[in-house]
VEXMI-34276 format. One line per field, with one value per residue (C-alpha): residue in three letters; z, y, x. Coordinates in Angstrom, 2 decimals, padded with zeros to 5 digits. Example, Ala and Ser with C-alpha at 12.3 -4.5 7.8 and 13.67 -1.06 7.14 Angstrom:
<sites>
residuo: c(ALA / SER)
up: c(007.80 / 007.14)
north: c(-004.50 / -001.06)
east: c(012.30 / 013.67)
</sites>
This chain:
<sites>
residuo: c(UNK / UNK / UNK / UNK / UNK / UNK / UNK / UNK / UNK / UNK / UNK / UNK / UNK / UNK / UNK / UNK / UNK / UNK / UNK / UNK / UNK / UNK / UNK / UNK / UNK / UNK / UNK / UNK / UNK / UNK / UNK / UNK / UNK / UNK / UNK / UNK / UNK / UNK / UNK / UNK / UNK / UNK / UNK / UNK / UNK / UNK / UNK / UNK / UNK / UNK / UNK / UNK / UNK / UNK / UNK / UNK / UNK / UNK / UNK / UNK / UNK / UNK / UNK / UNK / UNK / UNK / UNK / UNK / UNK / UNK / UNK / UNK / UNK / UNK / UNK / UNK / UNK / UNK / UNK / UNK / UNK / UNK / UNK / UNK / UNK / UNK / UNK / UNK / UNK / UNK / UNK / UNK / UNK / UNK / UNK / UNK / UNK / UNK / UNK / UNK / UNK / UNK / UNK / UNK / UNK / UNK / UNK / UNK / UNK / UNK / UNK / UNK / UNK / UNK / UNK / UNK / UNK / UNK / UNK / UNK / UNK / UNK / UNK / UNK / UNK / UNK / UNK / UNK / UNK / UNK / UNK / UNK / UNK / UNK / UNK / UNK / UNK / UNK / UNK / UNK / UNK / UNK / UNK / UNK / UNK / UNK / UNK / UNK / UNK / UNK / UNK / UNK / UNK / UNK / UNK / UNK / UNK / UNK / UNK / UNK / UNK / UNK / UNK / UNK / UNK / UNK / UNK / UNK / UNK / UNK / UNK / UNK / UNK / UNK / UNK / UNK / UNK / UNK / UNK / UNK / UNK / UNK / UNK / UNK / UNK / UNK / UNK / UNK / UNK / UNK / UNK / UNK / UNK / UNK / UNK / UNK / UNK / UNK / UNK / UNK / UNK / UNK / UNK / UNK / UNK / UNK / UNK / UNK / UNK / UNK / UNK / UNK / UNK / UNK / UNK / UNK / UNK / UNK / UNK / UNK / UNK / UNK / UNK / UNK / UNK / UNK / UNK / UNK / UNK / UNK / UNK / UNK / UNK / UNK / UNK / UNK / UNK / UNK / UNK / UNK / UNK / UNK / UNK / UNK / UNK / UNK / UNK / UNK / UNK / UNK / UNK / UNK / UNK / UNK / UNK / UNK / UNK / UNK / UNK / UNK / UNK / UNK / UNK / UNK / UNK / UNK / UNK / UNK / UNK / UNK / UNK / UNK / UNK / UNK / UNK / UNK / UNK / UNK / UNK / UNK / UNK / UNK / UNK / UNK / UNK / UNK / UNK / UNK / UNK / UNK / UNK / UNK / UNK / UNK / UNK / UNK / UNK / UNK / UNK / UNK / UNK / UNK / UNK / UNK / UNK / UNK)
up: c(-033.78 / -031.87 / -033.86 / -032.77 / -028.83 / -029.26 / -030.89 / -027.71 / -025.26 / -026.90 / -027.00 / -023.08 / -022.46 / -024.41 / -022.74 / -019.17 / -019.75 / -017.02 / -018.75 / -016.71 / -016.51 / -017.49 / -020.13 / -022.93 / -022.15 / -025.48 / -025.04 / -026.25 / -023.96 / -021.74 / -019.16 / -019.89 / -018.53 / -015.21 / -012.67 / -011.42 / -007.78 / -006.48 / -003.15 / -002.00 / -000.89 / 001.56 / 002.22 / 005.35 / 007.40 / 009.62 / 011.92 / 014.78 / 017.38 / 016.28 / 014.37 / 011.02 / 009.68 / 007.20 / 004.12 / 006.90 / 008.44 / 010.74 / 011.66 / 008.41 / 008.16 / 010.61 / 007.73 / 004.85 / 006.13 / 006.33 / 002.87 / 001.70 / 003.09 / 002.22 / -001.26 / -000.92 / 000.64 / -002.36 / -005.05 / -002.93 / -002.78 / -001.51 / 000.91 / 001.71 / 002.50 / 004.29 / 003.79 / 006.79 / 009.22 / 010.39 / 012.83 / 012.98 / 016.86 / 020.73 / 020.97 / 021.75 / 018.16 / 016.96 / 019.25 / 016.67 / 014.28 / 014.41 / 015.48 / 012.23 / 010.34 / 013.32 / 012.28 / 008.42 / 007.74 / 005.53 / 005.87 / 006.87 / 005.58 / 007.35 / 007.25 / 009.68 / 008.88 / 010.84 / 012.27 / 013.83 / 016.42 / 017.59 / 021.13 / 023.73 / 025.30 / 022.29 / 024.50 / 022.06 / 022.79 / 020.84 / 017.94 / 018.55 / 018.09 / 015.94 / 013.31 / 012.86 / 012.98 / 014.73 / 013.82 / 010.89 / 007.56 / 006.45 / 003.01 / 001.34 / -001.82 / -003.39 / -006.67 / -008.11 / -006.72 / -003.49 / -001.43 / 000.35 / 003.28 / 004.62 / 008.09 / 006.71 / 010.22 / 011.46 / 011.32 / 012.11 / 015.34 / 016.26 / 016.35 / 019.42 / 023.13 / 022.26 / 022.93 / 020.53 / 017.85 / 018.29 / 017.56 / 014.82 / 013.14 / 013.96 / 012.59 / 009.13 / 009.08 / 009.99 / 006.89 / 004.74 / 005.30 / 004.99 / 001.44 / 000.92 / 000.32 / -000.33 / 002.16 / 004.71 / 006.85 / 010.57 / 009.62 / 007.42 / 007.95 / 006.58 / 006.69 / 008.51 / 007.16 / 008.56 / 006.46 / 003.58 / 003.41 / 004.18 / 001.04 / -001.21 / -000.10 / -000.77 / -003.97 / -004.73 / -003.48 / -005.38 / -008.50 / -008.14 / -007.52 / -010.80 / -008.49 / -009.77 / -006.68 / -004.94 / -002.28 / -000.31 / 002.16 / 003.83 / 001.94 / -001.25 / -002.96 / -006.76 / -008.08 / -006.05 / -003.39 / -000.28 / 001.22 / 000.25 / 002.67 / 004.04 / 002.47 / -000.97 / -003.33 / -001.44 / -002.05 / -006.18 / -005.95 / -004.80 / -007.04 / -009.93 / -009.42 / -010.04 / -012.91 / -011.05 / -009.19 / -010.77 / -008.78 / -005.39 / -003.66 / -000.77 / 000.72 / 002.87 / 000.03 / 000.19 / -003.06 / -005.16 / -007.50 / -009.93 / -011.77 / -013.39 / -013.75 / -014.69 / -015.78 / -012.02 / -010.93 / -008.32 / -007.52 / -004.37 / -003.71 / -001.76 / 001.47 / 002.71 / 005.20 / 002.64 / 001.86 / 004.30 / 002.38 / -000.91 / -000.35 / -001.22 / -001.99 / -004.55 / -005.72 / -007.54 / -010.37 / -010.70 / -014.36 / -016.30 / -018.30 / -016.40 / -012.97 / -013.26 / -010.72 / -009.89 / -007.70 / -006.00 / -004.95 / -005.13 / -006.01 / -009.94 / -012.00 / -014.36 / -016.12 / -015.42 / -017.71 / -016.59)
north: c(006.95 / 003.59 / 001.54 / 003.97 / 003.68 / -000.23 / -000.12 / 001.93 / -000.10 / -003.49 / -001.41 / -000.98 / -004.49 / -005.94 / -003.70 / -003.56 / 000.31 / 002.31 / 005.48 / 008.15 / 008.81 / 012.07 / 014.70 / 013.46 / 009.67 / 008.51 / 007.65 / 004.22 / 003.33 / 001.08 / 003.05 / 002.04 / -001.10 / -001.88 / -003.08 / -006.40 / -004.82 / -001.15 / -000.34 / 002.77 / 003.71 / 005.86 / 005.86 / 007.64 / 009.64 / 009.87 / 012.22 / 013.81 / 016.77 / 018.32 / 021.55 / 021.01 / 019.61 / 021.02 / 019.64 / 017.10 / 018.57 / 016.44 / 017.62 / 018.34 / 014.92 / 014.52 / 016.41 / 015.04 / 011.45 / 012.55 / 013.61 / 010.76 / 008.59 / 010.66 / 010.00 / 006.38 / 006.18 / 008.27 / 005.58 / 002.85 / 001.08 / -002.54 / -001.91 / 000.28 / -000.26 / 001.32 / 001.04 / 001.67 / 004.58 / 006.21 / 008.15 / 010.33 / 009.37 / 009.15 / 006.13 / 008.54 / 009.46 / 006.76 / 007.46 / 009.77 / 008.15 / 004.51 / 006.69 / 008.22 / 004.70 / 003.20 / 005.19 / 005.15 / 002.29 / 001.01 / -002.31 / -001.50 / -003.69 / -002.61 / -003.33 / -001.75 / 000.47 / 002.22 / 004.94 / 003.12 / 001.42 / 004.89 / 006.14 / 008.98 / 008.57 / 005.74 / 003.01 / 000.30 / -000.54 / -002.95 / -002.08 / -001.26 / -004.65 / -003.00 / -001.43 / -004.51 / -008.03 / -010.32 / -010.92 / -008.29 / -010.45 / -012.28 / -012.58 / -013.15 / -014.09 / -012.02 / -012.62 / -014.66 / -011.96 / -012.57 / -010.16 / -010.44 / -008.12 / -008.07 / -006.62 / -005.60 / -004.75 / -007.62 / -007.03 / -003.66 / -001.93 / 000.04 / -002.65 / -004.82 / -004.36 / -007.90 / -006.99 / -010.35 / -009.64 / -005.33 / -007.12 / -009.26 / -006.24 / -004.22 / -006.58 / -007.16 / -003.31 / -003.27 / -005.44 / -003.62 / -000.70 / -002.07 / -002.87 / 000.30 / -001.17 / 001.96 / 001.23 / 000.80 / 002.94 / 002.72 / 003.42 / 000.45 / -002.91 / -006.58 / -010.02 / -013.14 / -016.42 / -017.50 / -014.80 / -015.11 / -018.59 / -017.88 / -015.46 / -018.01 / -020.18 / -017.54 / -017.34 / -020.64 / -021.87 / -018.27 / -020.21 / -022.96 / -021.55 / -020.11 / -016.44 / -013.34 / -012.00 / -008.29 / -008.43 / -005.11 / -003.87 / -000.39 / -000.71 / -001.03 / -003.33 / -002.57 / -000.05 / -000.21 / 003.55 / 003.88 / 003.06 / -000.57 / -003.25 / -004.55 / -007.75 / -007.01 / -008.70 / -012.10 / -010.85 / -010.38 / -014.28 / -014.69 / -013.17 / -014.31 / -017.86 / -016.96 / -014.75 / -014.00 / -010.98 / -008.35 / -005.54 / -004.48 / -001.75 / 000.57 / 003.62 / 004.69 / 006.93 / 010.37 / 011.08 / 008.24 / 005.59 / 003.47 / 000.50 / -003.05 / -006.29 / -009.74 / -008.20 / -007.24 / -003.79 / -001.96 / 001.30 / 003.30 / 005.75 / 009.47 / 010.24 / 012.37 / 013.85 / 016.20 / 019.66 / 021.68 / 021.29 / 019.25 / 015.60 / 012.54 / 008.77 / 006.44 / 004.56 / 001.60 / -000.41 / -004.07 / -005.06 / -008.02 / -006.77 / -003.88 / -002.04 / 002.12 / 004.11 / 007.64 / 009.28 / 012.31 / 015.64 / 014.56 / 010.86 / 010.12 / 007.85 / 005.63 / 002.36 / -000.84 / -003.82 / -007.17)
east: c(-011.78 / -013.11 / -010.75 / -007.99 / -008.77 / -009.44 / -005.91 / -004.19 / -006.14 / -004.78 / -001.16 / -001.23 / -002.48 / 000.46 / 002.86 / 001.91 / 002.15 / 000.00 / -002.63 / -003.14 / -007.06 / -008.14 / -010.10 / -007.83 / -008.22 / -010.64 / -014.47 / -014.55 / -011.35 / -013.89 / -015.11 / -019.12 / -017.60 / -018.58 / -015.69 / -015.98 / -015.60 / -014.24 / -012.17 / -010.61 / -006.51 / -005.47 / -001.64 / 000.38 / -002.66 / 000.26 / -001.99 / -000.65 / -001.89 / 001.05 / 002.77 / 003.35 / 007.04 / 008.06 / 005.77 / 004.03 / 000.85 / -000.43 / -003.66 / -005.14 / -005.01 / -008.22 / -010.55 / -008.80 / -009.30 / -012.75 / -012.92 / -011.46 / -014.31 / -016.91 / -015.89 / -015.67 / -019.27 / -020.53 / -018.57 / -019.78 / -016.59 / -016.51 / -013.84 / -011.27 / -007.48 / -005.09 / -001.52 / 000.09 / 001.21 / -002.20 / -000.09 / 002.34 / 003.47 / 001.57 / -000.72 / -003.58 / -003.45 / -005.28 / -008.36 / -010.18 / -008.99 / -010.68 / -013.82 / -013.84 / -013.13 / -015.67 / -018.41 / -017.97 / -020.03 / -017.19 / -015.16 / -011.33 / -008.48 / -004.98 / -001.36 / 000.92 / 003.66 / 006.95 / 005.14 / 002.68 / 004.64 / 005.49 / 004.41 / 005.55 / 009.26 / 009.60 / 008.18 / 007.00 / 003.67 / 001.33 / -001.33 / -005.11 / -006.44 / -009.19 / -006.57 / -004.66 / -004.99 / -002.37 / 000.69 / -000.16 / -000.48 / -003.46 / -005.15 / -008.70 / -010.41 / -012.24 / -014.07 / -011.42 / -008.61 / -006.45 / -005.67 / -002.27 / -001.30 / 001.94 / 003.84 / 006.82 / 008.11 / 008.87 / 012.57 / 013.42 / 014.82 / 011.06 / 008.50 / 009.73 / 011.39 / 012.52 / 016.15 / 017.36 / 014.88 / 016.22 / 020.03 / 019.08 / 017.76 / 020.81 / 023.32 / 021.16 / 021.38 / 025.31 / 025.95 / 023.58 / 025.68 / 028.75 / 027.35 / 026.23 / 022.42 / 020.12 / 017.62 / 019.63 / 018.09 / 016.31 / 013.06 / 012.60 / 011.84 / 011.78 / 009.68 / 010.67 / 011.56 / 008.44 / 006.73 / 008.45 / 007.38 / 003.83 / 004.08 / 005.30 / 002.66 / -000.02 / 000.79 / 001.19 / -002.17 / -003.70 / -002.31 / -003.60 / -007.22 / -006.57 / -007.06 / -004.83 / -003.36 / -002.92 / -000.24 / -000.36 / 002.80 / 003.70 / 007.08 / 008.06 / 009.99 / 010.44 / 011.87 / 014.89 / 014.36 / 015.29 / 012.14 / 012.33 / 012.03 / 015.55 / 015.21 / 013.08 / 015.41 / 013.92 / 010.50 / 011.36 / 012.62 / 009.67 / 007.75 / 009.28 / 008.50 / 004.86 / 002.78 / -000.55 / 000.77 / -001.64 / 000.04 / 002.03 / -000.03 / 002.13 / 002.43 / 005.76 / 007.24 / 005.21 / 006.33 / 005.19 / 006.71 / 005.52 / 007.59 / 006.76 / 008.68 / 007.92 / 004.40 / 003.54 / 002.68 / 004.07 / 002.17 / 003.57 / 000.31 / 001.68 / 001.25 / -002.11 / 000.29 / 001.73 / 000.61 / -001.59 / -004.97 / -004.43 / -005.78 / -004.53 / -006.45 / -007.51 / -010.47 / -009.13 / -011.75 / -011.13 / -012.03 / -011.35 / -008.32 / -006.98 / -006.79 / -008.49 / -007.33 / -009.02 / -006.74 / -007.89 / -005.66 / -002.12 / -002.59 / -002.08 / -004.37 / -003.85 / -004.93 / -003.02 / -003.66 / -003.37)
</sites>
C-alpha cells in the first residue's frame, strides 16, 4: 500500500495533475509532512445591505466572512488573501467589513477587483487606503516564494472618471467585439503596458533569486472564460518566457475553474457570495513538492505538485 501512494504521488508530480483531498486520498500520500508555510483564500465577499439576487446573497456574506476567519485563526495561517470584490456596491459597504478583517488579528493581502470600484449613483470613487495598496500591485518574498498581486483594472470602463483612460478602454472593447473575443464584456478589465512590464520584471528577478513565484489577480487568464482579463493572451507570453510560476490564484468566476499550461497552475477559487448559508474559502499548504488545498463549503480541494 505505501509503495502504491508513493507511486500516485510521483504520478501527479510528473503530470502537474491536481488530487482532490478527501476520505479516499491514501495515508502515506504526505500529509505527516509539515508545510513550509499556510495562508488562507477568500474570493468575491461581494457583501452588500441588500436583497438577495438570484443565487447572490449579500448579507450572509457578513457571518460567512466571519466563519471563514475564525477558521483561519484556529489553522494559524500565516496570512490571508483576498482576491478581489469585497463588495457587492455603496462605499459604506466596506465599513464592517475592514472592522471584521481590523479586528482579526490576521495579516490581509488584497487585490482589487470590478466590484469594488462600485459606489451609489455609479460615481467612481477611490479604494479604502487600508484594503488596497496604491496603484494596486505589489509583491513579496516569502520563504523562497514570491508573491505577485496584480490590479487587473487598470483598463476597463468602471475604475476611473478619467474620461481618456474611460475611451481607451472603450475602443480596446469595440475591437474585441468586432473579433468576437469571449471576454469582451464591461465588467472586465486589463493591465497596462506599464504593468505588464512590471510583471515581466517580477518574474524575471523571482528567477533569478532562484524564488518559485505565486502571481495572484481578480481575473483570470487561463483557461480561456469569459471572465478573463481583456488582454490575457499578453499575460500567457508572458508567462511562457519563464518556468517558476507555481500557480495563478483568482476569484471573479463564482463558479470555479481550474486549468494548467506550461506546468503553471491556474486555480479560479468560487465566490462566498453564492448560496444563502453554504460557505466558501481555502486554506492553501505550501510544501516542497506540491500545493494542498482544504477548501471549505463550496470551494474544492486538491493537491497541486510543483
Amino acid at each position: 500500500m505505501k509503495s502504491l501512494a508513493v507511486f500516485t504521488i510521483m504520478i501527479l508530480s510528473l503530470l502537474n495533475i491536481p488530487a482532490g483531498r478527501g476520505s479516499e486520498e491514501p495515508a502515506d500520500s504526505g500529509q505527516n509532512q509539515k508545510p513550509v508555510f499556510s495562508f488562507g483564500i477568500i474570493a468575491d465577499v461581494q457583501y452588500a445591505d441588500a436583497d438577495p439576487a438570484g443565487t447572490r446573497y449579500y448579507r450572509s456574506s457578513i457571518t460567512k466572512l466571519r466563519e471563514a476567519l475564525s477558521s483561519f485563526r484556529k489553522d494559524s495561517v500565516d496570512f490571508v488573501i483576498t482576491l478581489g470584490d469585497l463588495i457587492d456596491r455603496d462605499i459604506k459597504s466596506y465599513d464592517p467589513l475592514l472592522k471584521i478583517m481590523d479586528s482579526s488579528g490576521l495579516k490581509f493581502y488584497n487585490v482589487p477587483g470590478n466590484h469594488d470600484y462600485s459606489a451609489d449613483m455609479g460615481h467612481k470613487r477611490r479604494l479604502p487606503a487600508e484594503y488596497i495598496k496604491k496603484p494596486g500591485y505589489y509583491s513579496f518574498s516569502y520563504n523562497s516564494f514570491r508573491f505577485i498581486f496584480l490590479n487587473g483594472n487598470e483598463i476597463s470602463v468602471y475604475s476611473t472618471n478619467n474620461k481618456a483612460k474611460i475611451s481607451d478602454a472603450e475602443a480596446l472593447l469595440d475591437t474585441m467585439k468586432k473579433k468576437k473575443e469571449l471576454n469582451a464584456v464591461e465588467w472586465n478589465g486589463g493591465l497596462s503596458m506599464k504593468q505588464l512590464a512590471w510583471l515581466d520584471g517580477q518574474l524575471k528577478n523571482a528567477a533569478l533569486k532562484k524564488e518559485k513565484a505565486f502571481i495572484i489577480c481578480h481575473f483570470p487568464v487561463f483557461p480561456e472564460n469569459v471572465h478573463n482579463l481583456l488582454n490575457y493572451k499578453e499575460v500567457l507570453q508572458i508567462l511562457e518566457k519563464y518556468h517558476n510560476t507555481v500557480a495563478w490564484l483568482n476569484g471573479h468566476n463564482h463558479a470555479g475553474n481550474y486549468g494548467n499550461t506550461n506546468s503553471t497552475h491556474f486555480v479560479t477559487f468560487r465566490g462566498m457570495v453564492e448560496t444563502e448559508k453554504q460557505n466558501s474559502f481555502a486554506r492553501v499548504d505550501v510544501y516542497r513538492n506540491k500545493i494542498w488545498i482544504t477548501g471549505s463549503g463550496r470551494e474544492k480541494s486538491q493537491i497541486l505538485a510543483h
